[in-house]
C-alpha positions as CSV (number, residue, x, y, z in Angstrom):
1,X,-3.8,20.6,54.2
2,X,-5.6,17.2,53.9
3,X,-4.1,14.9,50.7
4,X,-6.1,14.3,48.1
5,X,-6.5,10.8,46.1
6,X,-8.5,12.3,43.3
7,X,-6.4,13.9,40.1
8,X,-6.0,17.4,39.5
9,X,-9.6,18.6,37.1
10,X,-9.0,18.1,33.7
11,X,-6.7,15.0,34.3
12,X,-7.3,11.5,35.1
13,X,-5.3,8.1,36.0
14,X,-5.3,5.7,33.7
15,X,-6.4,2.1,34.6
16,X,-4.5,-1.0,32.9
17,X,-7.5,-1.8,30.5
18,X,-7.5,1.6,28.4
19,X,-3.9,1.9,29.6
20,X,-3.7,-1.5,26.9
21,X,-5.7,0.3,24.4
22,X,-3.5,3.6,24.3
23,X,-0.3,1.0,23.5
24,X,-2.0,-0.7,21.4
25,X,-3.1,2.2,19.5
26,X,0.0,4.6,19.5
27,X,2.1,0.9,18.6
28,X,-0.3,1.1,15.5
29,X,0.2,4.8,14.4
30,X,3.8,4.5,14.2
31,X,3.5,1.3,12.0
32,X,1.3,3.3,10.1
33,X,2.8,6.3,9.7
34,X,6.4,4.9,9.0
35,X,5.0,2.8,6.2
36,X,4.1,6.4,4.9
37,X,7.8,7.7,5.2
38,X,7.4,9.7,8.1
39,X,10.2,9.6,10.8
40,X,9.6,9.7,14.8
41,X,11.3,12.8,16.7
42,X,10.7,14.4,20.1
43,X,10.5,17.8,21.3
44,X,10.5,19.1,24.8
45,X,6.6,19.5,27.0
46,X,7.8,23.3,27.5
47,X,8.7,25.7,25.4
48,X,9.8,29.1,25.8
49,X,7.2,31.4,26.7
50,X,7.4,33.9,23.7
51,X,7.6,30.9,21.4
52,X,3.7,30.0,22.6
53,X,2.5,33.8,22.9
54,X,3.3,34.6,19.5
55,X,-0.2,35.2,17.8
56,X,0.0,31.6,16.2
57,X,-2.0,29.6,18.4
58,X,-5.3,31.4,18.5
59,X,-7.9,31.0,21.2
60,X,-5.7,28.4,22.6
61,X,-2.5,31.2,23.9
62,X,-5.2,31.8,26.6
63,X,-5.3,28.5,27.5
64,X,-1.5,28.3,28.3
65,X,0.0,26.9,32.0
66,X,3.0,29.0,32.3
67,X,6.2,28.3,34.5
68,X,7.4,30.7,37.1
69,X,11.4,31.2,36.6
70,X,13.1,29.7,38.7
71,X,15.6,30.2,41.3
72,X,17.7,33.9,41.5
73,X,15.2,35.0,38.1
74,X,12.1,34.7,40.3
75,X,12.0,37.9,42.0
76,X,8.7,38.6,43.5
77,X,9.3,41.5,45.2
78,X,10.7,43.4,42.3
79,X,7.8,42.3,39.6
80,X,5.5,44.4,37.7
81,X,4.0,42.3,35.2
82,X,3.8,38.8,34.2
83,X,7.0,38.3,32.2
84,X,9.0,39.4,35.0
85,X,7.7,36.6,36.8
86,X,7.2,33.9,33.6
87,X,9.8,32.5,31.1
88,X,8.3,29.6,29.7
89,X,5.5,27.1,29.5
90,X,3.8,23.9,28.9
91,X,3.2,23.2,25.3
92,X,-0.3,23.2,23.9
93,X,0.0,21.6,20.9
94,X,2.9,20.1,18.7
95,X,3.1,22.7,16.0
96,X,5.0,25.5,17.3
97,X,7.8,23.3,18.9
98,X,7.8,21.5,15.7
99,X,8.3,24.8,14.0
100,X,10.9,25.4,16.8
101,X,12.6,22.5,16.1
102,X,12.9,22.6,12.4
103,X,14.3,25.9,12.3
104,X,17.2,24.6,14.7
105,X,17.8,21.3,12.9
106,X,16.6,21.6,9.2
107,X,20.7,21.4,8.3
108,X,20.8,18.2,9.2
109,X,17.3,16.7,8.3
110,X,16.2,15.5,4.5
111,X,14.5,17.8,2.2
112,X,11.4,17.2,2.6
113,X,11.1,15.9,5.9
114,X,7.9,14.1,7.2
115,X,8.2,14.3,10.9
116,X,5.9,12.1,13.5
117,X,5.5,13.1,16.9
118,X,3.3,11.7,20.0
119,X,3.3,13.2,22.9
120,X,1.6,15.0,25.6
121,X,0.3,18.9,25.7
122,X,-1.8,20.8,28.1
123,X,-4.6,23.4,27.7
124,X,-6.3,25.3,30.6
125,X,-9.1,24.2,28.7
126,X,-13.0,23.6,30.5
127,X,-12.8,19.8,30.8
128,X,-15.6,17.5,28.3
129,X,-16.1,14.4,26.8
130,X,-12.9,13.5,25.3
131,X,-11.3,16.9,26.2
132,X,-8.8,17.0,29.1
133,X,-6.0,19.6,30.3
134,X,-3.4,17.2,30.0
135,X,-3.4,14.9,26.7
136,X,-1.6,13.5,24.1
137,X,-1.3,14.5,20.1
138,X,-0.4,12.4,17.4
139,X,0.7,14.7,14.5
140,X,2.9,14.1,10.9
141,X,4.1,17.0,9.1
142,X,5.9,17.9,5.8
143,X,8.1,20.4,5.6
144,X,9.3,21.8,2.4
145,X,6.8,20.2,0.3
146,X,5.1,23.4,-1.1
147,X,3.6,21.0,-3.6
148,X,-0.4,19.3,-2.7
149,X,1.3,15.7,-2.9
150,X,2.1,16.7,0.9
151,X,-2.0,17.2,1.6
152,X,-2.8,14.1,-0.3
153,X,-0.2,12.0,2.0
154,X,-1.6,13.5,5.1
155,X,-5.4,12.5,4.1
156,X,-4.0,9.0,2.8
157,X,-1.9,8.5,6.2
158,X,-4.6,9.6,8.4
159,X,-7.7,7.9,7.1
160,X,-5.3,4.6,6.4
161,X,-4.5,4.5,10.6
162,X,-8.3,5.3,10.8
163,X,-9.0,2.3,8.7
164,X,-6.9,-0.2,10.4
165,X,-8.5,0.9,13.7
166,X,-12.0,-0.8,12.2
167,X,-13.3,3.1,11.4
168,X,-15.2,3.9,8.4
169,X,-18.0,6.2,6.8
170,X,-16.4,9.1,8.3
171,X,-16.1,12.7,6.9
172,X,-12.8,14.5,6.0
173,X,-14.1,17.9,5.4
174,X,-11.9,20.1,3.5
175,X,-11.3,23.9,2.4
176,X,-8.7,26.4,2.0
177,X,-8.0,29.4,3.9
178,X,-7.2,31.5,0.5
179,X,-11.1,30.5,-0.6
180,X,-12.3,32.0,3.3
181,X,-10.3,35.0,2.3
182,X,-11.5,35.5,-0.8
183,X,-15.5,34.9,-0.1
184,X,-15.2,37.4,2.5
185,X,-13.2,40.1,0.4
186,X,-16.1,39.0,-2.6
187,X,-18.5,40.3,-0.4
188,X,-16.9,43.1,1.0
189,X,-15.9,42.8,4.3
190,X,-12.8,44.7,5.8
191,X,-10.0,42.6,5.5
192,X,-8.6,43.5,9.0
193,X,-12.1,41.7,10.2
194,X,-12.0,39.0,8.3
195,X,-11.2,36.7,11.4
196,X,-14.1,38.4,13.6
197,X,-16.3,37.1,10.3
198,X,-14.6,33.6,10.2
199,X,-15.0,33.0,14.0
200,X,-18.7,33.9,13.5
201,X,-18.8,31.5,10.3
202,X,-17.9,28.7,12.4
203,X,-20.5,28.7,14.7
204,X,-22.7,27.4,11.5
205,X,-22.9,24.2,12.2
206,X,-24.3,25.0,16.0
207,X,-26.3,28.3,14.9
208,X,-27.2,27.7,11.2
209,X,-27.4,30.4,8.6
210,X,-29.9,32.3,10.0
211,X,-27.9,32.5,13.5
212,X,-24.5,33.6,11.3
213,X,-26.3,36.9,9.6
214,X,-27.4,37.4,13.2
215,X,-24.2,37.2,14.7
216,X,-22.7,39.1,11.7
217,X,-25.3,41.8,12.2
218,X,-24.6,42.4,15.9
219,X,-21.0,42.5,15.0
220,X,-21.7,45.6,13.2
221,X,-21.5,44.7,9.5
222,X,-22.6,45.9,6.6
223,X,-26.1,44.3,5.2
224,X,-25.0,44.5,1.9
225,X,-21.8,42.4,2.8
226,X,-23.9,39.8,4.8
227,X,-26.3,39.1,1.9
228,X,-23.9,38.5,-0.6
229,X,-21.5,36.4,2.2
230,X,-24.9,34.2,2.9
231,X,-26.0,34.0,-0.8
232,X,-23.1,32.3,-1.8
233,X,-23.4,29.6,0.9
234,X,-26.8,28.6,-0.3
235,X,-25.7,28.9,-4.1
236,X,-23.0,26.1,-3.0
237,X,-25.7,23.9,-2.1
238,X,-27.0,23.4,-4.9
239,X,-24.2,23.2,-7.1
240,X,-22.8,19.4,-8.0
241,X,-19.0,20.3,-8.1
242,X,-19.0,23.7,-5.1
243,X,-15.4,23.8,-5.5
244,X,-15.3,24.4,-9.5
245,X,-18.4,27.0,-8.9
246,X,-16.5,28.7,-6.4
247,X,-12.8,29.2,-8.3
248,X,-14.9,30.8,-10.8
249,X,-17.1,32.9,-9.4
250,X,-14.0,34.2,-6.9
251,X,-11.2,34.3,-9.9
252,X,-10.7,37.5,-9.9
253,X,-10.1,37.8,-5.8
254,X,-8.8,34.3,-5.4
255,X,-5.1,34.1,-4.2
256,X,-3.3,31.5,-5.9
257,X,-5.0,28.9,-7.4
258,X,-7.1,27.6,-4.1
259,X,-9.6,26.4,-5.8
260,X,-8.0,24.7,-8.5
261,X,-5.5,22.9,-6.2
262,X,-8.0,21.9,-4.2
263,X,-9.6,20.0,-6.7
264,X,-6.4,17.9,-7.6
265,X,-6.7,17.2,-3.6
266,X,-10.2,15.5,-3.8
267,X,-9.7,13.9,-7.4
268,X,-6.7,12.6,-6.3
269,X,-7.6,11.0,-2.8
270,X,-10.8,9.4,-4.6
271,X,-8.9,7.9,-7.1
272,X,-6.4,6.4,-4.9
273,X,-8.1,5.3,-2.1
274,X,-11.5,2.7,-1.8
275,X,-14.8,4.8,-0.4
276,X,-14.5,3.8,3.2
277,X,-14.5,7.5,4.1
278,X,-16.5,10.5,2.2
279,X,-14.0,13.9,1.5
280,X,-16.2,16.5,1.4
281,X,-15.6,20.4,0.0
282,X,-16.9,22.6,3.4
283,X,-17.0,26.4,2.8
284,X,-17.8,26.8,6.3
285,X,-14.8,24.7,7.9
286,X,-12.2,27.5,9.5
287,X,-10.0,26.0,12.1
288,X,-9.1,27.7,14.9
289,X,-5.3,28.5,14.4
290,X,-4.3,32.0,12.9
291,X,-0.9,29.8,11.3
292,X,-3.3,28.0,8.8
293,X,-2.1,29.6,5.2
294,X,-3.8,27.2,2.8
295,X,-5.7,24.2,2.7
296,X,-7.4,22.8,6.1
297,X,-9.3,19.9,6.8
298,X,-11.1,17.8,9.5
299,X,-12.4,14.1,10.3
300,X,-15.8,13.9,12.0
301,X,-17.9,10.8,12.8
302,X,-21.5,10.1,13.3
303,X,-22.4,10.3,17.0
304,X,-19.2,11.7,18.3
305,X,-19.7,16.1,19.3
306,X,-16.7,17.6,17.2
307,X,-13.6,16.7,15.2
308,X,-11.7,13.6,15.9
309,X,-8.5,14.9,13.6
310,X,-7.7,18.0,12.2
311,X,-4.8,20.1,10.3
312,X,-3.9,22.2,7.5
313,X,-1.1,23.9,5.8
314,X,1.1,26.4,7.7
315,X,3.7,27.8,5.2
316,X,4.5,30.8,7.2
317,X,5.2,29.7,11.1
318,X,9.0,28.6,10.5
319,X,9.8,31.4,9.0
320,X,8.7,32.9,12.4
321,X,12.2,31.7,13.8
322,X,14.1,32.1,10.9
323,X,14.5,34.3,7.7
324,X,14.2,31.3,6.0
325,X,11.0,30.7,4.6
326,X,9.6,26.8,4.7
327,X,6.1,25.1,3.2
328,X,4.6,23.0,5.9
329,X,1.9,21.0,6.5
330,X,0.4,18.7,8.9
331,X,-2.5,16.5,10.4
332,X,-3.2,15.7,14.0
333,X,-5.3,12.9,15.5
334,X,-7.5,13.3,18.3
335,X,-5.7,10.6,20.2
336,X,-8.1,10.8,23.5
337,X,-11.3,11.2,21.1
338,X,-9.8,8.0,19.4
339,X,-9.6,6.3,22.8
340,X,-12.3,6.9,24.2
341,X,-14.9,6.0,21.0
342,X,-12.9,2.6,21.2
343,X,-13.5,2.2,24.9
344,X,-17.2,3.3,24.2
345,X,-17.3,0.9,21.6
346,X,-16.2,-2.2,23.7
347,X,-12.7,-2.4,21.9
348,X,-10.3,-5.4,21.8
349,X,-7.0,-5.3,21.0
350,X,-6.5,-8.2,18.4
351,X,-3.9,-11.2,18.8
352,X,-3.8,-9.9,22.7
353,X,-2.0,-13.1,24.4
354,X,-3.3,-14.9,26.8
355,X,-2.4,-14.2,30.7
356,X,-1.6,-16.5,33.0
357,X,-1.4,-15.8,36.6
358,X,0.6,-18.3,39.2
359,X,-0.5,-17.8,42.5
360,X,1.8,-19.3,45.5
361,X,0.6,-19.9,48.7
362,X,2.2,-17.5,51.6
363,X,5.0,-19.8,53.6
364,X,5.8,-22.4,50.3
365,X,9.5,-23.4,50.6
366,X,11.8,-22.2,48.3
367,X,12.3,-24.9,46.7
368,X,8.9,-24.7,45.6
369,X,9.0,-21.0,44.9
370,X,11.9,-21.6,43.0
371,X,9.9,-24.2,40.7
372,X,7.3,-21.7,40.2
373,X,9.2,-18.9,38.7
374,X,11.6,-21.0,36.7
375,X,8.7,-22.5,35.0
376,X,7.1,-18.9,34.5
377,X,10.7,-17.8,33.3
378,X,10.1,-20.7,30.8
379,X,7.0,-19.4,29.6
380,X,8.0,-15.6,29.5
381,X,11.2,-16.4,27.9
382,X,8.3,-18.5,25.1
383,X,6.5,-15.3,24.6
384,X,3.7,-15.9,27.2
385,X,2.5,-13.3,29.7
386,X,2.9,-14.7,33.1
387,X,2.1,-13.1,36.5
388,X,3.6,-14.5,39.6
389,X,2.0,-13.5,42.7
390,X,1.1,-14.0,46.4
391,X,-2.1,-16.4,46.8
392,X,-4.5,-14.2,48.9
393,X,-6.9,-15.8,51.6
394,X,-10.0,-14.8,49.8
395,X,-9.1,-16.7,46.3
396,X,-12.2,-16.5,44.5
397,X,-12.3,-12.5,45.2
398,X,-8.4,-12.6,44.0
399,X,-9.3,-14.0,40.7
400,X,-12.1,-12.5,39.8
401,X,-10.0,-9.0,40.0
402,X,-7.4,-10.8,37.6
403,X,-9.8,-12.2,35.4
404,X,-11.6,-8.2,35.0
405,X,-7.4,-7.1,34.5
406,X,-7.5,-9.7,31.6
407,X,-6.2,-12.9,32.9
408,X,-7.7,-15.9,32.0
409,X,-5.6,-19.5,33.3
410,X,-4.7,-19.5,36.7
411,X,-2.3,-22.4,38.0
412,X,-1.8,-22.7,41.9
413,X,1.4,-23.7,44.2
414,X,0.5,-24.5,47.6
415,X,3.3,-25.9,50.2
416,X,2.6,-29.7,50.0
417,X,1.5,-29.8,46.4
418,X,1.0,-28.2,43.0
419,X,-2.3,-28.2,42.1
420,X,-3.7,-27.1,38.5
């Protein structure tokens, strides 16, 4: 079988410009983030295989690589389904091992505790613009925070990092699951459909209103239901405050006080922060994840397909490992999404030093060798970027390739002389 130089699809190599970017950028989040309170940890790329198959991780558990076992466990012959033959797997996102990992370590970590993690996860995923199979998330969390200071410190975080990256006018679209609920209950829908209804709802961006009561009519519900469901969406057009409208007209099916909390949300983050972003009340916005208990949001931005960030409140997923129940909550960026609008955008990272790049002619003595690299040590050892290399026949050709990797002075040892 012939070798191949090309990735595997849905992966890529990253060259040294974005490769600078990516640093530059995950260098900034933590900055960011830690300034917010939130403390780095790590959890393992694979996770055991019933921890990612448990009905959490919606469309995504389809999308899961999975490991054979290993060893004396992997016994074909003997195999009659999949889990005799799969014990584990690559994560797909950072929730469920974070989830994982608080229920193992929570006696020894602060009450609450705002967790940052970066790292890569993998999705069997149809490869796009800014979607890959391999990728990396940048997510905080609160746990034990059952209180919406943890949503407003999430929104301020996020859109801060955002901010500092030269973003603004974007939209953080928000909702709560509880208000989804109770608009489809309002209308009358089976409750053990609601998700069918949801999944349908969040086509509305691509298929409008008139494709939803399509959808929802092929699916088999009641008309009744759909007029009512479809009504209240274009009521909420017109109404100033949608959030205020909807608490009332759903206060008698409303769990909790959605609607009210959500308010303190929005009044909150508007107060605190200046209007370089718009928050925005979206009865339509679902996300994907069957964990979501509360409020959800999203970050979009004009001329980019889909969300750059995303998250939401999960108050029920620890509890999944242990009895004990924990309020969580978290926001994830779209790291790659993030990238690759910089990269699109012609992106420098500021205060980048300058490079320098010695090139020695092949055959100098060492003595002159040695008076290259000690003056490069000098430099290094000042702060300075230096690259000491091999001076190749074709010069001009040599340089120009350093030049495109971000070099910019070039100084020159030969064997008789040093030239500048």
């Amino acid at each position: 079988m012939a070798l191949s130089k090309r990735p595997v699809t849905g992966m890529k190599d990253i060259l040294p410009a974005e490769m600078q970017i990516r640093d530059y950028v995950i260098g900034l989040i933590k900055e960011t983030y830690k300034g917010f309170g939130f403390t780095p940890i790590e959890t393992p790329c694979v996770e055991n295989i019933a921890n990612l198959s448990s009905k959490q991780g919606g469309e995504n558990e389809k999308l899961i690589f999975k490991i054979m076992k290993r060893g004396e466990k992997l016994n074909l012959e003997n195999a009659t389904c999949e889990n005799d033959l799969t014990d584990s797997g690559l994560r797909y996102d950072l929730t469920v091992p974070l989830s994982r990992f608080y229920s193992n370590n929570a006696a020894n970590l602060p009450k609450p505790f705002k967790a940052l993690q970066i790292g890569p996860v993998w999705r069997a995923d149809r490869p796009q613009k800014g979607r890959f199979r391999q990728f990396y998330q940048c997510d905080i969390d609160i746990l034990g925070d059952p209180t919406n200071l943890a949503e407003i410190e999430l929104i301020l975080a996020t859109t801060t990092l955002l901010g500092k990256l030269g973003f603004s006018g974007f939209n953080v679209r928000i909702n709560d699951r509880r208000i989804l609920k109770a608009m489809a209950n309002y209308s009358g829908f089976p409750e053990a459909q609601f998700d069918e209804v949801f999944i349908i709802l969040d086509k509305m961006d691509k298929i409008g209103l008139d494709g939803v009561a399509e959808e929802l009519k092929k699916a088999g519900f009641e008309e009744s239901s759909i007029q009512t469901y479809l009504e209240m969406f274009e009521e909420l057009k017109k109404e100033e405050n949608g959030i205020a409208y909807i608490g009332e007209k759903l206060k008698d099916v409303m769990e909790g006080n959605a609607a009210n909390n959500l308010q303190q949300i929005v009044s909150t983050v508007e107060q605190t922060t200046e209007s370089s972003f718009h928050l925005t009340f979206d009865p339509t916005l679902v996300r994907g994840m069957s964990y979501y208990t509360g409020t959800i949001f999203e970050i979009e931005m004009e001329g980019f397909p889909g969300s750059v960030a995303g998250g939401g409140r999960y108050d029920e997923m620890v509890g999944k490992f242990t009895n004990m129940q924990t309020p969580a909550c978290g926001f994830s960026i779209g790291f790659e999404r993030i990238v690759t609008i910089l990269l699109e955008n012609g992106f420098e990272v500021p205060g980048s030093k300058k490079k320098k790049a010695y090139l020695i002619e092949k055959g100098v003595s060492a003595e002159r060798m040695g008076q290259a690299l000690a003056k490069a040590m000098q430099e290094r050892a000042n702060g300075e970027q230096v690259l000491v290399t091999q001076m190749n026949k074709n010069k001009k050709f040599q340089k120009e390739q350093l030049m495109a990797d971000g070099y910019t002075e070039f100084e020159e040892f030969y064997k008789k002389e040093f030239l500048k």
